[in-house]
N, C-alpha and C positions, 0 to 999 in steps of 0.2 A: 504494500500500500504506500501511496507517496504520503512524503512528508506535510505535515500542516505549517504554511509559513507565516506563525504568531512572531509577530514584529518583525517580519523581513517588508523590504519596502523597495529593495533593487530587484527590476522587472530581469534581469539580462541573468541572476543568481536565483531566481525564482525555476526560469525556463530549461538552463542545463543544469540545475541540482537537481531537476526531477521532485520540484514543490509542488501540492497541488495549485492549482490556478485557475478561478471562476474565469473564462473567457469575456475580458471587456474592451478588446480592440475596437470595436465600433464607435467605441469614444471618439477615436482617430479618426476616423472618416466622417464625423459630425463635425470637429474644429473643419476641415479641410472645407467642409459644405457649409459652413456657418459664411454667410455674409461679413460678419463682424470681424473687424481688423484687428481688435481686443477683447480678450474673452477673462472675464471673470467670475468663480463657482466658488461662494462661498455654500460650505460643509459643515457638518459637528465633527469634533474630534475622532481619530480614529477611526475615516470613514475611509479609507483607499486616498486620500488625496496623493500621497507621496509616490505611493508606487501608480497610479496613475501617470502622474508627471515623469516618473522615471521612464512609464512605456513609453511615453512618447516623446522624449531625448532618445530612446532608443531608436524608436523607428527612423526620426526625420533627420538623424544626425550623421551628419556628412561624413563625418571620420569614423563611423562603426561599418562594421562588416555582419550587418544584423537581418537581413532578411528570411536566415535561416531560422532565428529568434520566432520568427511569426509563422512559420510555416505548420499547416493544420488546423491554424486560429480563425476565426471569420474574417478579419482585413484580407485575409490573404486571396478570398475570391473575388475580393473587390478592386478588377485591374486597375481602375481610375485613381484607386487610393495606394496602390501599393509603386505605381508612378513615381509618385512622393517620399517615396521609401530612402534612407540614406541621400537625402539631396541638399540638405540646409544645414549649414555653420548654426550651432547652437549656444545660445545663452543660457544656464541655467545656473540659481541660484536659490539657495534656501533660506530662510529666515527663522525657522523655527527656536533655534536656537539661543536670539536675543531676548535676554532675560536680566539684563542687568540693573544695579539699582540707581544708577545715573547716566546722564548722557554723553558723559563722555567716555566712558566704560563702553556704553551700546555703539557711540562712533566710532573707537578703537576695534571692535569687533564687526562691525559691518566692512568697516575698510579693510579690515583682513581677509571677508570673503571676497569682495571685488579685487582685490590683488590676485588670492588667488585663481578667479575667472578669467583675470587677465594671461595670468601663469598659464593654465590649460592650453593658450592658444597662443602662445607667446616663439612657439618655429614658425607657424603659419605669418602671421604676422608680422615677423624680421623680415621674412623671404621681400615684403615689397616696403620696409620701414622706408628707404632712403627714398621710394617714390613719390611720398607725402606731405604736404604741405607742412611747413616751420614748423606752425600752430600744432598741429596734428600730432608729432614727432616730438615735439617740447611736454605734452600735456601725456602722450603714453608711457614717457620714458620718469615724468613725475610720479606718474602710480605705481610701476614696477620697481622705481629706485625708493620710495617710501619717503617721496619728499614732496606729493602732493598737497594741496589744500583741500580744505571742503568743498569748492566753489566746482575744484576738477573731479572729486569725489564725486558730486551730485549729477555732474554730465560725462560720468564717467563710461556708465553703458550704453547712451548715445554715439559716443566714442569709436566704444568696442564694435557696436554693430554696423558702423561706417567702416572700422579695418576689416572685420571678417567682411564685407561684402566685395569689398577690395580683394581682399586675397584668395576669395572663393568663385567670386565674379555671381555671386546670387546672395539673394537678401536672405535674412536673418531669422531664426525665430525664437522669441524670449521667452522663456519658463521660468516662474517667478511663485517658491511655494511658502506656504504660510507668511505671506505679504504684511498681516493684521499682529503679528507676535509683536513685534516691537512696538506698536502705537498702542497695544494693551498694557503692555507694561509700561509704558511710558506714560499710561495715565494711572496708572494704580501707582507707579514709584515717586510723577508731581513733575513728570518733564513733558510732559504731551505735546506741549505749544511747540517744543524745541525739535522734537521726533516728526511732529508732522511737518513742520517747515521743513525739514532735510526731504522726507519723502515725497513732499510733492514735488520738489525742486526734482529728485532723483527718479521718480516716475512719468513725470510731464516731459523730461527731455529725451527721455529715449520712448514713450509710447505715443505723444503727441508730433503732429504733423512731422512724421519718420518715415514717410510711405517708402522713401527710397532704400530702404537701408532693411525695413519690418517686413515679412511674408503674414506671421501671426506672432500675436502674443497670449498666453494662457496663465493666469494667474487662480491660485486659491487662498483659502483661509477658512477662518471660522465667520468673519462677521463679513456683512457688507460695510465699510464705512464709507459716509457719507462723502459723494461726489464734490461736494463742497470744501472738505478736506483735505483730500488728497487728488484726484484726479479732475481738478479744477480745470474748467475748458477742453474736456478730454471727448472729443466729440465722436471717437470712435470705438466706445469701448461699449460691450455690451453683458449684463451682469445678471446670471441666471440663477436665482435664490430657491429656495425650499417650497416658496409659492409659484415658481413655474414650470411649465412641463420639457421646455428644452434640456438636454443631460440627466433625466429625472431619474433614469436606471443605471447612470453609470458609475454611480459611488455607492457602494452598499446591495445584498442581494435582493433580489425577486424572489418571490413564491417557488418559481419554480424554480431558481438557480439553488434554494436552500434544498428544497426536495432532494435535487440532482447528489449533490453532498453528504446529505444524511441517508441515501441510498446507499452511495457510493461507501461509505465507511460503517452502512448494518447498524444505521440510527435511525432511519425513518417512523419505528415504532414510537418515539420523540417528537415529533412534531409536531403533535398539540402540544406540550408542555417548551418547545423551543419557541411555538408559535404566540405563547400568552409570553414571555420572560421577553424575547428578544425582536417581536416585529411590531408594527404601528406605527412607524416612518412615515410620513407624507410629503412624499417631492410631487409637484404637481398633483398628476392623478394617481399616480404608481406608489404601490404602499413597498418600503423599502423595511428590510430587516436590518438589525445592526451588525457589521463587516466581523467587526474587533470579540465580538461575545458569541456572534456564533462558531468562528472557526477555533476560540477558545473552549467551547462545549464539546466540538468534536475533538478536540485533543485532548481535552480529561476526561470525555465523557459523562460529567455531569452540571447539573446547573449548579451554577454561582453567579453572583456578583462582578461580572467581569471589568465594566467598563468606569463603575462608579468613582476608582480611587486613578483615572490615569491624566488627571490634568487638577490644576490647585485649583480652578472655577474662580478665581479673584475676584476681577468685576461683578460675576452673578451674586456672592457672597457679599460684596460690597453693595448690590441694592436691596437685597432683601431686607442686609440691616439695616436700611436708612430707609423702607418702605413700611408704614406704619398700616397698613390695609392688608397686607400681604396674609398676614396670619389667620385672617377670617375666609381668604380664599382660600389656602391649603386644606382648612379643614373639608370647605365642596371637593375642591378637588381630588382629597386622598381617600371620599369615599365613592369615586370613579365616576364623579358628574365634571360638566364642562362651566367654564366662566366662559361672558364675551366680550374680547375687549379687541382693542387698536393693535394691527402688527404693524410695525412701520421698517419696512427695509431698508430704510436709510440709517445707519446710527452713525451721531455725533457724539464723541465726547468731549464735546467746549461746553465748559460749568452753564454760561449764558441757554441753552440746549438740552444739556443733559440732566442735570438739578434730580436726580433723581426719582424720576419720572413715571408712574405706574406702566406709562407706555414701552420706557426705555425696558424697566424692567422684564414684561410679558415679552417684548421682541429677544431680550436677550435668552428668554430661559426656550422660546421657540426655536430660533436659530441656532442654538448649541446644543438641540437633539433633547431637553427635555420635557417640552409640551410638543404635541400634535396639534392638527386642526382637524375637528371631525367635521366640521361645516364653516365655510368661507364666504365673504360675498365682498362686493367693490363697491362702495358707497362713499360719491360724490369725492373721488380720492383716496380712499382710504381702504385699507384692507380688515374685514371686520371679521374676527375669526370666533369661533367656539372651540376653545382650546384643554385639552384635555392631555391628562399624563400618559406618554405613549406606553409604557406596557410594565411588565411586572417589576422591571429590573429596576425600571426610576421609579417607581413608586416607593422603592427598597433606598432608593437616594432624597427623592422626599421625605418620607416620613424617618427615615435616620441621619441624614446629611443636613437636608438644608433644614428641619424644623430645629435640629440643634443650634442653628445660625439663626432661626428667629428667638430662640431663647435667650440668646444671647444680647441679642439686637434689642430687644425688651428690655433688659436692663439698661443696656447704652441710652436709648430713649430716656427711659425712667432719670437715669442718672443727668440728662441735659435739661430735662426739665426741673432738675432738683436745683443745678446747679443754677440756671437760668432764673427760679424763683430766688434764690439766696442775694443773689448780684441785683436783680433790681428791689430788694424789700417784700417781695411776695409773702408772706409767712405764712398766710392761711396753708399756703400753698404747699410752701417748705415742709413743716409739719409734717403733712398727709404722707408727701412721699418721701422725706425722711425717718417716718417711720414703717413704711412698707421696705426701704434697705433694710434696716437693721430686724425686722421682721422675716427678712428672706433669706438675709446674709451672713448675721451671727448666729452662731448656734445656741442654745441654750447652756453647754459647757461653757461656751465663753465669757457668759453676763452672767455665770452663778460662780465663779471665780473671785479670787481674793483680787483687789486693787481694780477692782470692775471699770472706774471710772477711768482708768489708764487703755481700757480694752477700748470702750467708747472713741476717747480721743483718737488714738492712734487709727479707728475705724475712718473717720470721720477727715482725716488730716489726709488718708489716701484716696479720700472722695477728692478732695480740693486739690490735687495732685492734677487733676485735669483741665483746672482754672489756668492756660500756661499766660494769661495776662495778667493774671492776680500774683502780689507778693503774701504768700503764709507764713504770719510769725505766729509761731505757739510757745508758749510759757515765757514769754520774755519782759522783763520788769517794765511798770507801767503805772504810774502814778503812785501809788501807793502798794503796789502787791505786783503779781505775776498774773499776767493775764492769759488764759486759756487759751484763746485763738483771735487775729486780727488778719483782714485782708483787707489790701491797698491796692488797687489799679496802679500797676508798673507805670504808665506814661500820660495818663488825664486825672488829675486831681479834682477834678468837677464830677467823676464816677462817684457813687453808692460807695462809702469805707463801710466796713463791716466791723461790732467788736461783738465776741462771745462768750458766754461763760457759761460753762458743761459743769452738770452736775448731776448725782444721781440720789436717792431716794434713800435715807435714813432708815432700817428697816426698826435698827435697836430702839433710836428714838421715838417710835409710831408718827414719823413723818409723811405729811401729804402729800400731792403733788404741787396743791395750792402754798403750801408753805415752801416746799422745794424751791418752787417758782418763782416765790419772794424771795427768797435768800439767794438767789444767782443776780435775781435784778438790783437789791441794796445791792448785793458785792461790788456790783460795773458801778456803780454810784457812787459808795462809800471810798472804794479804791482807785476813783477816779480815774480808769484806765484810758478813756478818751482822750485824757492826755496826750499822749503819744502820739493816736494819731492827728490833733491837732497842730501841736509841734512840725507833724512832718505836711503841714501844708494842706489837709482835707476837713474842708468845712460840712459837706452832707456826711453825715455818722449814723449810723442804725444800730443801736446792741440792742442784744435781748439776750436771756437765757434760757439753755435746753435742757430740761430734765428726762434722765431715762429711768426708767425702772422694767425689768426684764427686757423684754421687745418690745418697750411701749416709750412714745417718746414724746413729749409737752415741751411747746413753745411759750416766750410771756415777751414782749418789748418795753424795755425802761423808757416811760413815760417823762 
């Protein structure tokens, strides 16, 4: 029986290792008949994008000796396509890899791929260097000597596909995979603005009016990002998403390619149970199964969890927790009913745009393979989906992945708003959800502990730890005594000063809460702790004091 190729992605070691291989060459013959001068297919993870791309550097690539590769395949009856076979000088580059946590770390590592794309073709290329214009010759010899700028960087593969057409005497085709890896992290790391200005610069000049130099370009990823961002002016490129039917069966299996599989390795008897875990795909009208989970089924032969742990989901992780609605939809959806809301194929991630968007969110968790559409319609612009968790596997990602990320998220809220009411004088406010923290957070071992009141503060001082414009001084001399806790706005002295005093409940004394309450308010009085912060320049002052007794916690303001 042939081997199962779980994470192989080179098409040329798939075909003479004797891998198995779902036949998808008719990919190939769709770019070639595709009108579109630029083709972009954004994917969910894990779905063939790479060894897709890899097939077809094999095919079209001038310098292999590959038609053998294909022989038996369906391209291979298709004369008109196999014409095209070994005929184009290729660009091929991957991005998957840019992951870093600034940009100039991702700059250093991008310029190291394009070096060495330029390296791969770097005989071809000598052969006619001297017949090239100054410019030309000045700017190739910058990239391979490692003394380029960014400016040559950015029109570096416009460049390249000007010498291969030269040195080949036929234009170019550019493969360009996981395109979206570095503008995702570039927003999740806080450099966005800087990644997409490089990328558009570096995308516009080799796929924009390049007709001389381009045959095709095919680009993938996970998302679509917005035309506005990056492929500004880009008049020729055409981008076939999860909503449409163009490419709809060329990433991920069919019905019947699974069959064919689980026949072939004496699993058929499985296919209802591979069929609820692993399909509910919806690219256009073709319901697609998942690539990566089911050819991991056939190789261990049972179900698991395949696909759930193979990317961090940043961004997804990062709207749910700042999506305050989200939580009420989970629950319809995790007991197999549909929401209906906005997909929007465009995504931006400029703050002005993105603000974290129920819409942004729903497109992204659509696009990344973890909701379907059971029903779709086009109204007045817009794409209005009944969106539904594709199948058993993400359900197993919902309700244990991401509701842990709303519970989390919960807190985070909870804790902005706490913080939020302390900074402008809320107190009713503070209160409430000051005492639903330490309700949720301390255990009761810890508030029935000796020096309780020390357990408190220290609770309370790593809330404010989040304040990064507030200065926190705790115990530090103050009029008359040591004052519990003060915060002061690091740079506007016209802000809300804060003073506090923490105390807790007398149990020996048969102390109230009412008297607690008194006795924290004279202290800030008696001990005149405002001092201090008048001294340092803040005229609006707010104290009050908090008393806690077990998980219960009372506010009072010194009057």
């Amino acid at each position: 029986m042939k081997k199962i190729p779980i994470g192989r992605s080179n098409f040329k070691e798939l075909i003479e290792d004797n891998f198995y291989y779902i036949d998808k060459t008719d990919f190939i013959s769709e770019i070639i008949d595709s009108s579109a001068k630029v083709i972009l297919l954004p994917r969910p993870r894990r779905f063939g994008k790479t060894l897709n791309l890899s097939m077809v550097n094999y095919f079209f690539n001038v310098k292999e000796k590959s038609r053998e590769l294909f022989s038996g395949l369906s391209i291979s009856n298709n004369n008109e396509a196999m014409s095209h076979c070994n005929k184009y000088p290729i660009i091929y580059i991957s991005f998957k890899d840019i992951k870093e946590d600034n940009f100039e770390k991702s700059l250093r590592k991008i310029y190291s791929l394009i070096r060495e794309e330029f390296g791969n073709h770097q005989s071809s290329i000598e052969k006619i260097i001297d017949g090239l214009k100054s410019e030309d010759r000045e700017n190739y010899y910058a990239i391979v000597n490692r003394e380029a700028k960014q400016e040559q960087y950015e029109n570096s593969f416009k460049l390249l596909s000007k010498l291969l057409t030269v040195a080949y005497g036929q234009k170019c085709i550019v493969l360009i995979d996981e395109y979206d890896t570095p503008i995702q992290t570039g927003f999740l790391q806080g450099y966005y603005e800087k990644i997409v200005g490089f990328f558009k610069t570096f995308m516009g000049a080799v796929l924009k009016d390049n007709d001389l130099y381009i045959y095709k370009a095919v680009l993938t990823g996970i998302l679509r990002v917005s035309k506005e961002s990056i492929f500004s002016d880009l008049n020729n490129i055409e981008v076939y998403t999860l909503l449409n039917k163009e490419f709809n069966n060329r990433f991920g299996f069919t019905e019947n390619e699974v069959k064919a599989i689980l026949e072939d390795y004496n699993l058929l008897e499985h296919f209802e149970e591979v069929d609820k875990w692993y399909d509910g795909y919806k690219i256009g009208d073709c319901t697609i199964y998942n690539p990566w989970s089911l050819l991991s089924f056939v190789n261990r032969k049972e179900i698991d969890v395949y696909w759930a742990n193979t990317s961090s989901n940043g961004i997804i992780r990062t709207l749910v927790e700042n999506s305050e609605d989200f939580r009420s939809d989970l629950k319809v959806l995790l007991k197999g009913e549909s929401v209906e809301k906005i997909v929007n194929p465009n995504i931006t991630f400029r703050d002005k745009d993105f603000n974290f968007k129920e819409e942004m969110l729903y497109s992204f968790l659509f696009f990344s393979g973890y909701l379907k559409y059971t029903q779709k319609k086009f109204v007045e612009g817009e794409h209005i989906c009944q969106l539904a968790i594709v199948n058993q596997e993400c359900r197993y990602i919902f309700r244990n992945i991401i509701s842990n990320w709303i519970t989390d998220s919960f807190s985070n809220y909870k804790l902005r708003i706490l913080l939020k009411s302390l900074i402008t004088g809320d107190l009713f406010t503070f209160e409430r959800i000051f005492s639903e923290f330490v309700r949720d957070t301390l255990s009761f071992h810890d508030t029935a502990k000796k020096n309780v009141e020390s357990v408190y503060h220290a609770f309370f001082l790593g809330l404010l730890v989040n304040l990064g414009d507030y200065e926190v001084i705790s115990n530090q001399e103050a009029g008359y005594g040591r004052v519990d806790i003060i915060l002061l706005h690091k740079t506007d002295k016209q802000k809300l000063a804060i003073v506090m005093e923490l105390k807790t409940i007398d149990d020996f004394m048969d102390e109230t809460k009412e008297n607690a309450l008194i006795s924290a308010v004279e202290q800030i009085k008696e001990k005149e702790y405002i001092a201090l912060v008048k001294k340092r320049g803040y005229e609006s002052i707010l104290s009050f004091g908090v008393v806690f007794d077990g998980k219960r916690v009372w506010v009072k303001e010194v009057e």
